[in-house]
N, C-alpha and C positions, 0 to 999 in steps of 0.2 A: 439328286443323284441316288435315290435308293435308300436303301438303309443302310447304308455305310456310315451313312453323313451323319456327323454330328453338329457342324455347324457351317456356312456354308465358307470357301475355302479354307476349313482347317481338317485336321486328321490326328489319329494317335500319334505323339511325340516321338515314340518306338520305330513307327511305322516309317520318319522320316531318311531316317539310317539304313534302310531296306535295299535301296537300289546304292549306295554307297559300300555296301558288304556284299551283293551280289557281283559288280563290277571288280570291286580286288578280288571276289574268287577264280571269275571265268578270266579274266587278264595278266593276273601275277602266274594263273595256273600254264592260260597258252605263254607266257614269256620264257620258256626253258626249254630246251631239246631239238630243235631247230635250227638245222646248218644257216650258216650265212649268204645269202640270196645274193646273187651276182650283180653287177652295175652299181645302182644308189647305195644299199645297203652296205656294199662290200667297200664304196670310197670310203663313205662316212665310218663306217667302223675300224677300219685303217688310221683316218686321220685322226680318230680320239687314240686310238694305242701309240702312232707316231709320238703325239705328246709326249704321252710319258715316256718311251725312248729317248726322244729329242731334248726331254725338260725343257722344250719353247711352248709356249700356253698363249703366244701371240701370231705365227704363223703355221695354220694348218698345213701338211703334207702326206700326198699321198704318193708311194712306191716310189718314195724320195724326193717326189716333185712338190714342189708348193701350188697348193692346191686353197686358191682364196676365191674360190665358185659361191660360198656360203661363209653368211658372218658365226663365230663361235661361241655362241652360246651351248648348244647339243653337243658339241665336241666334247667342252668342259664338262658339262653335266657328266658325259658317257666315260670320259677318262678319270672323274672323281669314283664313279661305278665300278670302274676297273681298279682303280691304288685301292677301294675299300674290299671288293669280293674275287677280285681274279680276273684275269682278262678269259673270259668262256661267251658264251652267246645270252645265259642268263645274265651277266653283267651288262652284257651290251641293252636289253633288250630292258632291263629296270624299268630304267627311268621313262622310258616311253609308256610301259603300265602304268607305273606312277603316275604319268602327265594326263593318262587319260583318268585316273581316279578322280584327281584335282579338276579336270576342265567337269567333268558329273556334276562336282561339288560347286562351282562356279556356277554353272546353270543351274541348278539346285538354290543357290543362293541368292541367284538372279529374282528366279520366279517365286520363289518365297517374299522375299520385298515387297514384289506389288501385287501377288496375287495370292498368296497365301497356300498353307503345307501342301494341301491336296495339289494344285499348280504343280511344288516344287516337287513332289513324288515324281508326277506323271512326265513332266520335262523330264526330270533326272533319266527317268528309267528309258523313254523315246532315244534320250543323248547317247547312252549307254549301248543298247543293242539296238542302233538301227544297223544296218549290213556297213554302208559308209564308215561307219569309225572303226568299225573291225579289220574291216580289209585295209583299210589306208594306215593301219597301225600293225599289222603284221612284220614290217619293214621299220627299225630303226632310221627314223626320217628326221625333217629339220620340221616338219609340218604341221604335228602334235602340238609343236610349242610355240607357232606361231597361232594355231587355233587356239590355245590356253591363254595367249598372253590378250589375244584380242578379246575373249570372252570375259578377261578381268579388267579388261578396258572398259566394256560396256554395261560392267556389272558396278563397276566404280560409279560410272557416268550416272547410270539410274536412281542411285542411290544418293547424287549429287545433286539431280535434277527434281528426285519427290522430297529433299531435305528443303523447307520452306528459306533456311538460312544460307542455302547454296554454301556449306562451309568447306572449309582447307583439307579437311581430310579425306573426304572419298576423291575431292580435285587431285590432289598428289598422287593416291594410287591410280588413277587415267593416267597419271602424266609419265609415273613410274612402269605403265603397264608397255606405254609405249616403248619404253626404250628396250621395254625386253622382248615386246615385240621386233625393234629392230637389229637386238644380236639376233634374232633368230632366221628374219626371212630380208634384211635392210627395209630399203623403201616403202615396202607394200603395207608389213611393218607400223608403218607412220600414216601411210593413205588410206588403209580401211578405216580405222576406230574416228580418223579426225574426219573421213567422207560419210561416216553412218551417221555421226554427229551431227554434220552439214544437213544430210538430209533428214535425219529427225526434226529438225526445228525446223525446215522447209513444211514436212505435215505438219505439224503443229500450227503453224505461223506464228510462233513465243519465242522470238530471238532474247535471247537474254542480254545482261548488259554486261562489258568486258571486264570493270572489277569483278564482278561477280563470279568469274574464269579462272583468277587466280593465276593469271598468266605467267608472271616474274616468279613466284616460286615454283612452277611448277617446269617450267620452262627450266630453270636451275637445276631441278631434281633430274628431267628428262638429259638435259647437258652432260650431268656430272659423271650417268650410268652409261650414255649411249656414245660419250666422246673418244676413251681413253683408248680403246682397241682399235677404235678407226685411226687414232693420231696414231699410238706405236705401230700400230701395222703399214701406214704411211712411209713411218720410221725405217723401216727395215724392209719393206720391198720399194724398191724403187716403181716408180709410176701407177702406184695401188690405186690412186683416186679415181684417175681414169680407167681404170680395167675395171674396178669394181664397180664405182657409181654409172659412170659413163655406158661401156662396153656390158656390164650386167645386169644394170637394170634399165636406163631411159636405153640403149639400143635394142636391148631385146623385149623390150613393149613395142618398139616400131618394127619387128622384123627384122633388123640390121646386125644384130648380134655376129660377133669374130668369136669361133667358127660358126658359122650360120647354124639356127636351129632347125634339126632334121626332122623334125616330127611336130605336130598336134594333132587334135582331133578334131573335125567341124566343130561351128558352134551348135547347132541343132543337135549334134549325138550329144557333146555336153553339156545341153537342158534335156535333154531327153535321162540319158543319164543319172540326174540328179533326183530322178524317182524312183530308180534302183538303190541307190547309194542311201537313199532314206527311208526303205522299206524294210516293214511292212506298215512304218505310221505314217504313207504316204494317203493309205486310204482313212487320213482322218484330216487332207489338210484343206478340201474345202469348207471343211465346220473350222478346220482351223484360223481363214481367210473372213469366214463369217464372223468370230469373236475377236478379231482384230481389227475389224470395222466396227462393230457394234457399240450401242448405249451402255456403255459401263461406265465405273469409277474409274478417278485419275490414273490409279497407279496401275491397274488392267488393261486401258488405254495407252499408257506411255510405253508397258510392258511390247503392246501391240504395234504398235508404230515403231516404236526402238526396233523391235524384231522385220517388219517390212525393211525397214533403212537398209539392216544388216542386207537381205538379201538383196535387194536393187546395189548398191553397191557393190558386192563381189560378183554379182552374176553379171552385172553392165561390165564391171573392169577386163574382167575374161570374153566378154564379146566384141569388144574393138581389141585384143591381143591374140594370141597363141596360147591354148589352153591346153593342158592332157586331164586326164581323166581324175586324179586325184585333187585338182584346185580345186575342186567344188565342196571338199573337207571344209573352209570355214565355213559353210553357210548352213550346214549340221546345228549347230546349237541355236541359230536361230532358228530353224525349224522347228526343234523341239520346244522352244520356249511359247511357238505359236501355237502345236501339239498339245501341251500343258494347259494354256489357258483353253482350249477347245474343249479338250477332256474334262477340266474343271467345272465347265459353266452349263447349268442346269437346263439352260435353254438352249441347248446343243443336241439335246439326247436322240433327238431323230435324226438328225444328218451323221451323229456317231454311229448309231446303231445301223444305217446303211454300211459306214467303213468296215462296220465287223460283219454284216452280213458278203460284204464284197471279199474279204480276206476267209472268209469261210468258203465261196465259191472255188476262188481262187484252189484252196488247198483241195479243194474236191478234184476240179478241173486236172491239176497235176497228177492227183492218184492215180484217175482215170488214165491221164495218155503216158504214165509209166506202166498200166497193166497190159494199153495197148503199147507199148514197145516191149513190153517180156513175152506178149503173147506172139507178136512180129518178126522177135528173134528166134522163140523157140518151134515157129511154122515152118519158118525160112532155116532156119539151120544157122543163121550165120556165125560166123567165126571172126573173132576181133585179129586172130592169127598173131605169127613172132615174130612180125618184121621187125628190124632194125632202126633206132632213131637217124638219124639225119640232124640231130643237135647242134642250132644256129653256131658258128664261131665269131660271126657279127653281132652287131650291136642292135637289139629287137627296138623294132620303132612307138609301140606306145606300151604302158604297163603291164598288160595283158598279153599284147601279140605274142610273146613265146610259147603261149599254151597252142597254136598252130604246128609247133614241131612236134608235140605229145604222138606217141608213137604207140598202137594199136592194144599192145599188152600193157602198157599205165592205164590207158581209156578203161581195159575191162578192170582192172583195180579200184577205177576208183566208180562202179557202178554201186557198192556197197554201201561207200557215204552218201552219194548221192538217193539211192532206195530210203535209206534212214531218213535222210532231210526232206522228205517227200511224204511220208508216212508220219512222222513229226508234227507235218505244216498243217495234216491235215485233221489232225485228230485235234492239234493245239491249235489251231483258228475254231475247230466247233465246238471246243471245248471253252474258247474266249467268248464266242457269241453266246453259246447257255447261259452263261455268268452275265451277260449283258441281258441278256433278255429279264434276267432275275435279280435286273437294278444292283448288280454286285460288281461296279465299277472296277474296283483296284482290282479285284479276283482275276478280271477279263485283261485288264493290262498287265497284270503277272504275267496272264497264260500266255500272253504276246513274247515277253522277253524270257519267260522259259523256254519255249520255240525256239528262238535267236539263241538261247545259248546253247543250246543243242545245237542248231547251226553251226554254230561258231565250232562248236565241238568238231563237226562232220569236215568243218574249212582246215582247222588243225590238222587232223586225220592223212583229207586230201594233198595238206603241203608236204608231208611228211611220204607220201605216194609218191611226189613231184621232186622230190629232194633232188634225184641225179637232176634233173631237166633245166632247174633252178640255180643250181650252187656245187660250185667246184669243191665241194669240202673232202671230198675222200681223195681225189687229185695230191690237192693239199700235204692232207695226213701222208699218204703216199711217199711225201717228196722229203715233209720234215722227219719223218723213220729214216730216211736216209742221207740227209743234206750234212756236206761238209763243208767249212768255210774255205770258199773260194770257189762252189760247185756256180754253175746258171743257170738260169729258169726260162725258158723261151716259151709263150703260145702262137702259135701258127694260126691267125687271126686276130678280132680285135680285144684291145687290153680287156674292154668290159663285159664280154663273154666269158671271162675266168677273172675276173678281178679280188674274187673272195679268196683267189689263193694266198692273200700277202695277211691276210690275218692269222692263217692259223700256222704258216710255214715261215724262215726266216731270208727265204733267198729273194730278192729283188726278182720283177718281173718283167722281160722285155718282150717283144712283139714284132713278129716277121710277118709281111704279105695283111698288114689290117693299120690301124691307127687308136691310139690312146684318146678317145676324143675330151673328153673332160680334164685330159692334160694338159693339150694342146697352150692352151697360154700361160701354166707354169715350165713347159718346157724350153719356152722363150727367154729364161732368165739363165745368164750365165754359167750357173753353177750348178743347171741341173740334167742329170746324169741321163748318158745316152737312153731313150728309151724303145724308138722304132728302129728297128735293123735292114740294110737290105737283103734280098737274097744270096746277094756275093758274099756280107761279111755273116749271115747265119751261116751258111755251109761253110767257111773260113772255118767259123767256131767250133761245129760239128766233127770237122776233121782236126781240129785242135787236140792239144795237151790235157786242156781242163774237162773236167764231166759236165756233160751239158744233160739236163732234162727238158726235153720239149713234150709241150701238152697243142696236140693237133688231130683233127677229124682224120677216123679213119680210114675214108677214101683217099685221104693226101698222103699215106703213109710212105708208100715207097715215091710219089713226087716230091716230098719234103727231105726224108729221114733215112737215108741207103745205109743198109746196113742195125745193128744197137740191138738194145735189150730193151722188152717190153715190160714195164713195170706192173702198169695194169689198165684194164680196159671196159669203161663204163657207157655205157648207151650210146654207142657209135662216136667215144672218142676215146684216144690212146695217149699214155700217157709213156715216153722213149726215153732213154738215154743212150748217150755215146756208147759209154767205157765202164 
C-alpha cells in the first residue's frame, strides 16, 4: 500500500481515532438548528415528550392516542435526552448522532478483529460518510438503532466465532444485542443477526456444535431484556399481541397489514438505490467483492463472508416484502466492512485505483454539465419565477416525494449548495486520486470523506432552504405565542402533513376533510380522544364559542374558513382562527 504502511494491516495508534473525531464533529455539529420534519419524525419526537408528560415509560402516545406502531427503546433513549437537556430539537436529535458515533465504533471494532487497524480506519470512515447514513439520520428514527444493535450483534458473533474457545462472553453480547435489537425495530430485530448467522455457516460449511452457542444463558439474557415491555405493554393495552406481533409485523411482510400499506418502492429502484445510499465507496466494491472471495487468512475471510451473509440477508428480506427507500440503512456497515478489507489489501491496488479514477471522472462529468446548465440558463434567460407552493396537506407516498411540491423560488436557493457540492466533488475526487496515484492510501480516503463532509454540509444547508416545505415549526410557534387552554387546533388535511405541530405547541391536534393514518389503530381503543372531524362538526366548531385555529392550504380558504383572522401565511398555507 505505499509508503504509508508500516506493517501490513496495522497503522499509527493515533490514526485509529481519526474517523471516530471526524464523525462527532460533522454529526453532533448537523444535530442542532433544525425544525422538526413532519410525518416519522414529528410521531416519534411526540411520543418520547408524551412520556414525560404522561410519566408512562410503557405505552407510547402520540396527540393523545396510543401509538404502539414501534417497540420503545428510541422513545426512552430520546425522553432521557429530554429530562437531561430540554425538550429542543438538539435533545431530540442526540442520541441519534450519538448512535451513529457508536455504530463507526462497532465497525471500527468489527474490522479491527479480523483484519487489522488499517481495515478498521477505512470501514470506519466508508461507515461514516457514505451519503446513506447521513440522509437516513437527518430524521430522529427508530432505524439508527436497530442498525447499531445489529452491527454489535455481528461484531459479538465474530469475535465468538475467531475465539478458538468459542466462550460465554462475546455469546452474551449476540444474545444481549438481540434484544436490543428488538426494543428497537421487534421481529426483524431477531431475524437479521440470527439469518446472517444462518447463512454464514451455510458459506463456510462449519456448523458448530450447540454447547458451544451457549444457548440457556444466552437465551436467559435475551428473555430477561426483551420480555418485560412486551408483557406490561400486554398489560395495559388490551389486544397488544395481536396488533403488534400479528397485524405489524407477520401481516405487513405479507402485504395484509390493517390500515393497508400505502406506499413502497419497486424492488429494482431499491437495488438500484443502494449505490446511491453508499456513495461514493460504491466505486470500490467490486475490489471489494474481490477480497471477500479471495485466498486470505481466517479472520479476513470470516470478516468477508460475515459481511456477504449480512447483505443477502437484508437485501432477500426486502425483496419478497414492501420496502421504501431507507431499509437499505442496515446493509451500510456491511458494506463498509467489505470496503475496508478491499482498501486494506495490497493486492487490490489496481481494481482500487480504477474506483478512484471512476469517482474522479465522475466529479469532472458534473462540473461539466453544471457549467453547461449556467451556460443554458444564462442563454435562455430563464427564470425560476415567484410562483406559489402548492404544499402537499396529504400524506407524501415515499421519503423523498415531497421534494415534487418544491416550488420554483426554493429550486433557485438551493442552486448555491448544490454549485458547491459540485465543485467539491470535483476537485476532492482528483485530489483523492493524486494521493493514490502516489501510493498515499489514507491521504486518498481522507480526501473521500472530506468531500462527504462538505456534502453533508451543503445537505444541512439545503434542509434548512426546505424548512417551510418539510415542517410546520413556525405554524407551531405561531399558535403557542397565542394558545390558551381550552383554545383548538384543526388542520384541513391529513394529521401527518403538520404533525410536528404537537411538539412545539401544547394544543391537541384534530383533522377535517384527511385522516391520521399512523393513528388509526390507537384510535380504536376506548379512551381515545376524538381525532378526525366531519365537515358539519368543524364548521359547528368554527361558529363556536371557543377559538379555533385551523392550519389549511390557501386555496381552501374561503371553502373551509368564512370569515377569522389570519395569523400567518407560509408557502401556500394559512394558518386562521375564529375569534
Amino acid at each position: 500500500m505505499g509508503t504509508e504502511s508500516k506493517a501490513p494491516g496495522s497503522t499509527g495508534k493515533r490514526a485509529v481515532f481519526l474517523p471516530l473525531l471526524l464523525v462527532a464533529v460533522v454529526y453532533l455539529l448537523a444535530a442542532s438548528g433544525r425544525a422538526v420534519i413532519d410525518y416519522d419524525e414529528g410521531y416519534y419526537a411526540q411520543a418520547a415528550r408524551q412520556m414525560i408528560e404522561r410519566g408512562d415509560w410503557v405505552t407510547p402516545y402520540a396527540n393523545g392516542v396510543r401509538f404502539l406502531e414501534k417497540p420503545p427503546l428510541m422513545y426512552w433513549l430520546t425522553a432521557a435526552s429530554f429530562l437531561i437537556l430540554g425538550i429542543h430539537e438538539f435533545a431530540l436529535r442526540l442520541p441519534t448522532a450519538l448512535g451513529v458515533i457508536a455504530l463507526v465504533w462497532v465497525v471500527m471494532r468489527t474490522a479491527r478483529r479480523a483484519a487489522g487497524d488499517r481495515a478498521a480506519i477505512l470501514a470506519g470512515t466508508s461507515a461514516a460518510f457514505c451519503a446513506g447514513t447521513f440522509l437516513f439520520t437527518r430524521e430522529a428514527l427508530h432505524d439508527i438503532w436497530l442498525v447499531l444493535f445489529v452491527a454489535v450483534a455481528m461484531c459479538a458473533f465474530l469475535d465468538w466465532y475467531l475465539d478458538p474457545r468459542h466462550s460465554l462472553r462475546p455469546a452474551l453480547l449476540f444474545y444481549v444485542a438481540l434484544a436490543g435489537a428488538v426494543l428497537c425495530k421487534s421481529l426483524v430485530g431477531l431475524a437479521f443477526p440470527a439469518g446472517i448467522v444462518a447463512v454464514f455457516f451455510l458459506l463456510q460449511r462449519d456448523w458448530p456444535g450447540l454447547r458451544t452457542l451457549h444457548l440457556f444463558p444466552g437465551s436467559l439474557a435475551f428473555l430477561a431484556l426483551a420480555v418485560p415491555w412486551h408483557a406490561l405493554a400486554a398489560i395495559r393495552n388490551p389486544d397488544f399481541l395481536y396488533a403488534f406481533f400479528m397485524n405489524e409485523q407477520v401481516l405487513r411482510f405479507f402485504g395484509r397489514h390493517d390500515p393497508p400499506v400505502l406506499w413502497s418502492v419497486p424492488v429494482h429502484v431499491f437495488y438500484g438505490l443502494l449505490l446511491v445510499w453508499f456513495f461514493p465507496w460504491t466505486a470500490f466494491l467490486p475490489a471489494a467483492l474481490k477480497s471477500a472471495n479471495g485466498p486470505v487468512d481466517k479472520g479476513r475471510r470470516a470478516l468477508g463472508r460475515m459481511s456477504l451473509a449480512w447483505i443477502i440477508v437484508i437485501m432477500g428480506f426486502y425483496t419478497v416484502t414492501a420496502p421504501l427507500e431507507h431499509y437499505a440503512f442496515p446493509v451500510l456497515p456491511a458494506l463498509s466492512l467489505l470496503v475496508g478489507l478491499a482498501l486494506s489489501d495490497p493486492g487490490n491496488d489496481r481494481m482500487v485505483k480504477w474506483g478512484f479514477r471512476g469517482l474522479a471522472l465522475l466529479g469532472l462529468l458534473l462540473l461539466a454539465a453544471a457549467a453547461a446548465a449556467g451556460i443554458w440558463l444564462g442563454a435562455t434567460g430563464y427564470e425560476f419565477g415567484e410562483a406559489a407552493s402548492t404544499r402537499t396537506d396529504v400524506i407524501r407516498d415515499t421519503d423523498f416525494s415531497i421534494l415534487a411540491d418544491m416550488p420554483p423560488p426554493m429550486v433557485r436557493k438551493l442552486i448555491a449548495p448544490a454549485l458547491a457540492t459540485v465543485v467539491c466533488m470535483a476537485l476532492g475526487f482528483l485530489a483523492a486520486l493524486r494521493f493514490e496515484i502516489r501510493r498515499q492510501r489514507q491521504r486518498a480516503v481522507m480526501s473521500l470523506a472530506l468531500v462527504m463532509a462538505v456534502v453533508f454540509g451543503m445537505t444541512e444547508w439545503s434542509l434548512r432552504i426546505c424548512e417551510d416545505l418539510i415542517s410546520s415549526r413556525k405554524f407551531a410557534l405561531a399558535v403557542a405565542a397565542e394558545a390558551r387552554p381550552g383554545d383548538r387546533l384543526v388542520v384541513v388535511g391529513d394529521y401527518e402533513s403538520a404533525n410536528s405541530l404537537n411538539f412545539y405547541q401544547p394544543l391537541p391536534v384534530q383533522v377535517v376533510d384527511g385522516v391520521a393514518y399512523a393513528l388509526i389503530p390507537g384510535m380504536k381503543f376506548p379512551d381515545a380522544p376524538q381525532i378526525v372531524l366531519t365537515r358539519e362538526e368543524f364548521e359547528s366548531l368554527w361558529q363556536g364559542r371557543q377559538r379555533v385555529f385551523a392550519l389549511l392550504p390557501a386555496a381552501r380558504r374561503d371553502d373551509m374558513v368564512p370569515g377569522g383572522t389570519r395569523v400567518l401565511e407560509v408557502l401556500g398555507r394559512k394558518l386562521i382562527r375564529n375569534q
